[in-house]
N, C-alpha and C positions, 0 to 999 in steps of 0.2 A: 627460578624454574617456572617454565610456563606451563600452567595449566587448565584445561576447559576449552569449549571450539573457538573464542574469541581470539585466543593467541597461544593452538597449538599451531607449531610449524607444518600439518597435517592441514587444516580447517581456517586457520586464521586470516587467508587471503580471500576465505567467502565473504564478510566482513568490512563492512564500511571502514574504512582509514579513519576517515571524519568524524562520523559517530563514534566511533571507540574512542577520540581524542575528547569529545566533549563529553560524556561518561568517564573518563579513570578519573584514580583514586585523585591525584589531583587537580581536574578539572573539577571535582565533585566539593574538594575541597574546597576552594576558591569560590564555590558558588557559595558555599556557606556563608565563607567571610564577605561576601560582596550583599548577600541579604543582612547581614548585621551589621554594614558596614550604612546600606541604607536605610535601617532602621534606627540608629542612633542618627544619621541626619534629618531623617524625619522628623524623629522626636527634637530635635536640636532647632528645627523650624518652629514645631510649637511650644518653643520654651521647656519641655519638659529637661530636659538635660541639657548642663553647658555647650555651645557652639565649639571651644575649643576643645572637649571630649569626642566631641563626634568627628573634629580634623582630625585628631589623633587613631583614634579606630578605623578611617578611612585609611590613615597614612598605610599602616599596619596590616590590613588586610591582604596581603600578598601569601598566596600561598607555599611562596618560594622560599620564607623564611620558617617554615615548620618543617620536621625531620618525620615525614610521614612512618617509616620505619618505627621509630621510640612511639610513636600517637598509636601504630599495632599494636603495641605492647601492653600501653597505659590503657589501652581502651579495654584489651582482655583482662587486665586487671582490673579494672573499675568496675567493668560489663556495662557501662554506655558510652555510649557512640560519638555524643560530643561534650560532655564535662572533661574529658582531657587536653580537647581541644581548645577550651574554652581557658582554661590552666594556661596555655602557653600564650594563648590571645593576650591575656588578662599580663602574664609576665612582660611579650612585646610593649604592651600599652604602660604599662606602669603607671602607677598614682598620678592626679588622680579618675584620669580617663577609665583605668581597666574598672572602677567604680560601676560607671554607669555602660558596659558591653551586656547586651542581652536583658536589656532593662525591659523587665515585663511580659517578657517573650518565655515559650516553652521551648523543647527540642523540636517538638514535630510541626510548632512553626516555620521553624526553618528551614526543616530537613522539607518540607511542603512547597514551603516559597520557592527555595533555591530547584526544587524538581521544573517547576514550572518555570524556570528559566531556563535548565538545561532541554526541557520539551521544546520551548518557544525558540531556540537555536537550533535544536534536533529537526525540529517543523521546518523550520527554512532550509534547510540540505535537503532535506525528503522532498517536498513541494518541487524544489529547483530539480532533481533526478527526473520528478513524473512529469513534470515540464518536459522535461528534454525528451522522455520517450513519445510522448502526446504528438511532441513538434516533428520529430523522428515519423511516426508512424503516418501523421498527416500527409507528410510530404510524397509516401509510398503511397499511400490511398489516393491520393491526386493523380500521383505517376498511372498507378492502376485500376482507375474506376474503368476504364473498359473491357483492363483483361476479365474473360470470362472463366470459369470454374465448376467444377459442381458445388453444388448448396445439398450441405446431407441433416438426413435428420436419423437417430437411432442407429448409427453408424452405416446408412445407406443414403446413396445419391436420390435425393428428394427432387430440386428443378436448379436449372443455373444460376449464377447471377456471376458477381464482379467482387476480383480480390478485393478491390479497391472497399466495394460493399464490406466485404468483411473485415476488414482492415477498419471501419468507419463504426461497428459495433465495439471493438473494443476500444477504439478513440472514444466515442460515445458514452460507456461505462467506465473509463479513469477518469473521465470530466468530471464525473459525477464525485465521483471518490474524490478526487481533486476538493470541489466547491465542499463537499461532508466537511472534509478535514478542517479546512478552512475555514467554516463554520464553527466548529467546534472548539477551535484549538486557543483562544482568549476564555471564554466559559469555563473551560474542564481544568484549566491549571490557574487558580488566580493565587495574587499573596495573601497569605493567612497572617493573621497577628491577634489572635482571639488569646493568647494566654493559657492556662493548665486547660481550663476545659470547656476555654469559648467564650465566656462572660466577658471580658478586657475587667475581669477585679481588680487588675494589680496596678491597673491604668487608666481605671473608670471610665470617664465621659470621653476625655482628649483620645484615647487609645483607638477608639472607630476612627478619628480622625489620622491619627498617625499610622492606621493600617492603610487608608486613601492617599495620605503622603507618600509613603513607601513605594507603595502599589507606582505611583505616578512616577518613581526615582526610576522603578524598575522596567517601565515599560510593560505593565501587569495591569490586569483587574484587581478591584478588592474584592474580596471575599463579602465580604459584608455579615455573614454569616458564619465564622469560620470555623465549623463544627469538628472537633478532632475524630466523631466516628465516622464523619460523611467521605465514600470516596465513590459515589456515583457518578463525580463530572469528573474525573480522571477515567471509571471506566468506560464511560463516555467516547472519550476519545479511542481509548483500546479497544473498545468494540467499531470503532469506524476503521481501525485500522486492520480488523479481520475481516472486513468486510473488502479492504485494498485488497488481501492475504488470497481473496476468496478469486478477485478479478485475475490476479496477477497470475494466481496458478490455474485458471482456465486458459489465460492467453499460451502459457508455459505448455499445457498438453493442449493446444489446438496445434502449435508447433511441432510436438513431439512427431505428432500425429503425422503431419504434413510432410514430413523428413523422412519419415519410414522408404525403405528401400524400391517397396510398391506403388509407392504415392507418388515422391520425390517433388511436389508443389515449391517447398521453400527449403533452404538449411540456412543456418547459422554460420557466422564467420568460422573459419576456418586458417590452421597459419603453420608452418612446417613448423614439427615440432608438437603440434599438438595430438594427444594420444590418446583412441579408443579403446585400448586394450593392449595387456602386456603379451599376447599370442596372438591377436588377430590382425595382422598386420591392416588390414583394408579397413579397419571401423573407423570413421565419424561420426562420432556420437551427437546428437545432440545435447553437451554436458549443459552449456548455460543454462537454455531451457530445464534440463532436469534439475540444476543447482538453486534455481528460480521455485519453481514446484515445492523442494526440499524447505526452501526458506521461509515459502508461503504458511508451509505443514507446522513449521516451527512456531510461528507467528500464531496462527489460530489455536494451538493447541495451550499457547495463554492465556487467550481470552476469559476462557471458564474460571480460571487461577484469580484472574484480577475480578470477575463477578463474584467468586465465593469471598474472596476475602472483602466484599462493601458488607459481611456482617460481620460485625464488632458489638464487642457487649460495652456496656456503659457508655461515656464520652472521652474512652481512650482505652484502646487494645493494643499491646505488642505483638500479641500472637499473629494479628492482622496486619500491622504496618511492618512488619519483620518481613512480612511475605511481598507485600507492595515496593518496599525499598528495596529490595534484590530484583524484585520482578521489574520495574520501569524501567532499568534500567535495557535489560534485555530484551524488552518491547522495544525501547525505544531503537536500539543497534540492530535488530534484525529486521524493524520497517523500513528501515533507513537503508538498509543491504537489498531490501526486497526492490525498492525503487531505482533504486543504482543500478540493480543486476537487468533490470529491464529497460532502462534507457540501453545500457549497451549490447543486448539480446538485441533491440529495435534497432540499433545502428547497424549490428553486421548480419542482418537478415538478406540472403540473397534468393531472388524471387525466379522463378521457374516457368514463366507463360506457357512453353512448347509441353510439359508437363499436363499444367493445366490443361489445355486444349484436347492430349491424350486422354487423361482422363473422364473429360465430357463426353468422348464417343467410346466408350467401355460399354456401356449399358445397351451398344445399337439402336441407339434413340427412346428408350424409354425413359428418358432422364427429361424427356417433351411430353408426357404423356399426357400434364396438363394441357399444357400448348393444345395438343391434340382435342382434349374433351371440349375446351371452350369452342374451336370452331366448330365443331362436329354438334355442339350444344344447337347454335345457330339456326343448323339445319332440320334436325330429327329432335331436337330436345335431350334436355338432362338425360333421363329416364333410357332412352333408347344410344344416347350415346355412349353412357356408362357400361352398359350390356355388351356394347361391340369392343370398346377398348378395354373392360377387364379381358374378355375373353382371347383378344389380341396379345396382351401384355403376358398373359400367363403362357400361349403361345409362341411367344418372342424366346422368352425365358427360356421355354424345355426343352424347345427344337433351336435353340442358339440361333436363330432367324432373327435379320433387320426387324425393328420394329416397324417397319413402314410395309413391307413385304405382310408381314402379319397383318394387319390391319387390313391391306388391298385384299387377303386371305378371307379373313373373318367376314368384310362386304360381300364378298360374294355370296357365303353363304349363308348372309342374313338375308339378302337379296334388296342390300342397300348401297351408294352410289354414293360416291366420296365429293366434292368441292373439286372444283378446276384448283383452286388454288392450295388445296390441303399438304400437298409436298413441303410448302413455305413455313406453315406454323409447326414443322417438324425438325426448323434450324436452331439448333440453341441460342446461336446470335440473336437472334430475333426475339427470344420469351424473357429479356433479362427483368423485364419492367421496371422500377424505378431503380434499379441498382446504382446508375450514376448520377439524376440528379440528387438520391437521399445523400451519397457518398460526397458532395461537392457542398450541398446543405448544412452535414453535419461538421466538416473541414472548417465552413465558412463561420458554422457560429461557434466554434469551440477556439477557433480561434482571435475570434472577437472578444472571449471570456479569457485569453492568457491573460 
């Protein structure tokens, strides 16, 4: 029976394929045995345990041979999480290998290492999504750094510029997100092998060294440090990925935005068959974009979850890693959806110029009005320019008059005298200012950094 948004037949398709495979129960499992599997070779390099124990625990390490089912069972009868596990390891292995499985190590050694292998997998699906929408959106912001638009501020047309421009802001901020994560993501999950509570007692001096062996099996940092209360470089990473959560659903309602019926600038793919409503015949919704939005909401609304739980009392809390071992998991599958759902939001974007263009002459030219003050500045100065075109503008507005008619109005009876050339800096074409070389700039070097 399925239950929860991961794999209700309702939600479940919101939901990385991917990430969900390497999060279940036994991907999760297999990380386990694949960290014990490397730390008995580790230890096996520096003598501390037989060479032929650690072939043996490698051999064995397959999670295909455990009946995840009965380990349900034994674990709610034990009430931990991997002594039952460790039970059936121990039986595969048989004398005298199962001896030496888990030599020196805790639980949440493990359950820590094996995270940071399913993140450092999870990380490469995520990265490769935001890639593909980066590459996606690039190529539209190139197609479009000419087309013009309005640029609004406060939900009002502010001065023109170029889709392509705005297209190049939110390239510009998943780069960033991009390089964060990447940053972070070797730091915030390394292999731990500190032992019950950090010291390596059970493995004195060699045990630093077999936490760097390990670490190197795995494709990991070591920990060096491996504090069982510390989970600030985990939420490290959780917080850079609220920060994705933050981009992802701005781009998601700038969409929204755009698509409204008034606007009409962009929509999203669309394909028979898909459905706005079970009565309105006519709706295209923008679902992606909203299903984007939703995910984002989801995502940040963890953050806080993984901050409260980095306080832990002594040098080991359940109370806390109870909450962190369910939570990663779901950090990890809804970043991962969040990235996916916007690479393909960015592929079936279809773009609206004749739109566009409408909507720049909504305003009757006051969407130039700077245009206007600079050259107007030119002649009569700031001070007297600003006097004739508020008064313009607010005239344009009330009497529904061109703003250019206004403004020829208000000279008059200021008893001032416009430029031969003043019609001209009342084209929008003409006031983009750097719209398209920042938009070719920012293309050229974010694509330098794939």
């Amino acid at each position: 029976m399925a239950i929860g948004m991961f794999e209700s037949f309702i939600t479940g398709h919101w939901f990385s394929q991917e990430a969900k495979r390497i999060w279940s129960d036994v991907a999760t499992l297999q990380a386990w045995l694949t960290v014990e599997a490397a730390l008995a070779r580790a230890q096996a390099d520096l003598g501390v345990i037989p060479a032929a124990a650690a072939r043996t625990i490698a051999e064995q390490a397959d999670a295909r041979l455990f009946d995840t089912g009965l380990l349900a069972q034994d674990i709610a009868h034990a009430q931990h999480p991997l002594v039952p596990v460790l039970h059936r390891f121990e039986t595969l292995c048989g004398d005298p290998a199962a001896g030496f499985i888990h030599w020196g190590a805790t639980t949440q050694n493990i359950f820590d290492t094996a995270s940071a292998l399913q993140m450092t997998e999870t990380h490469q699906v995520l990265v490769a999504h935001l890639s593909e929408a980066i590459a996606t959106l690039s190529a539209l912001a190139l197609e479009h750094r000419h087309t013009a638009m309005p640029g609004r501020t406060h939900g009002q047309h502010a001065l023109p510029m170029t889709f392509g421009f705005k297209l190049a802001g939110w390239i510009d901020e998943l780069d960033r997100q991009r390089s964060r994560l990447n940053q972070r993501l070797a730091p915030c999950f390394p292999a731990c092998m500190g032992g019950a509570v950090g010291t390596f007692a059970a493995t004195g001096e060699v045990g630093r060294q077999v936490e760097v062996r390990m670490a190197e099996h795995l494709g990991l940092q070591a920990a060096g440090l491996p504090m069982r209360s510390s989970y600030d470089r985990a939420s490290d990473y959780i917080t850079a990925l609220g920060l994705l959560a933050g981009t992802a659903q701005k781009i998601a309602q700038d969409i929204v935005f755009m698509q409204r019926t008034e606007i009409g600038e962009v929509a999203e793919a669309f394909h028979m068959g898909k459905v706005g409503s079970s009565t309105m015949a006519q709706k295209r919704n923008p679902s992606t974009a909203l299903l984007l939005s939703s995910l984002a909401r989801m995502l940040r609304a963890r953050v806080p979850v993984a901050l409260e739980a980095m306080v832990r009392m002594d040098e080991g809390d359940a109370s806390a890693t109870n909450v962190t071992d369910s939570l990663l998991p779901e950090v990890a599958i809804i970043a991962t959806s969040i990235a996916e759902t916007l690479a393909r939001l960015a592929q079936g974007l279809v773009i609206a110029p004749e739109a566009m263009q409408r909507n720049l002459a909504l305003s009757n030219g006051l969407i130039v009005s700077e245009a206007a003050m600079m050259r107007l500045t030119q002649q009569m100065g700031r001070h007297q320019a600003h006097r004739l075109l508020y008064a313009a503008a607010q005239r344009s507005q009330s009497d529904h008059t061109p703003f250019m008619n206004a403004i020829l109005a208000q000279a008059r009876d200021m008893g001032q005298t416009l430029p031969d050339d003043f019609a001209a800096a009342l084209d929008p074409q003409a006031y983009l200012g750097e719209s398209v070389a920042i938009t070719n700039d920012v293309v050229e070097r974010v694509g330098r950094s794939s």
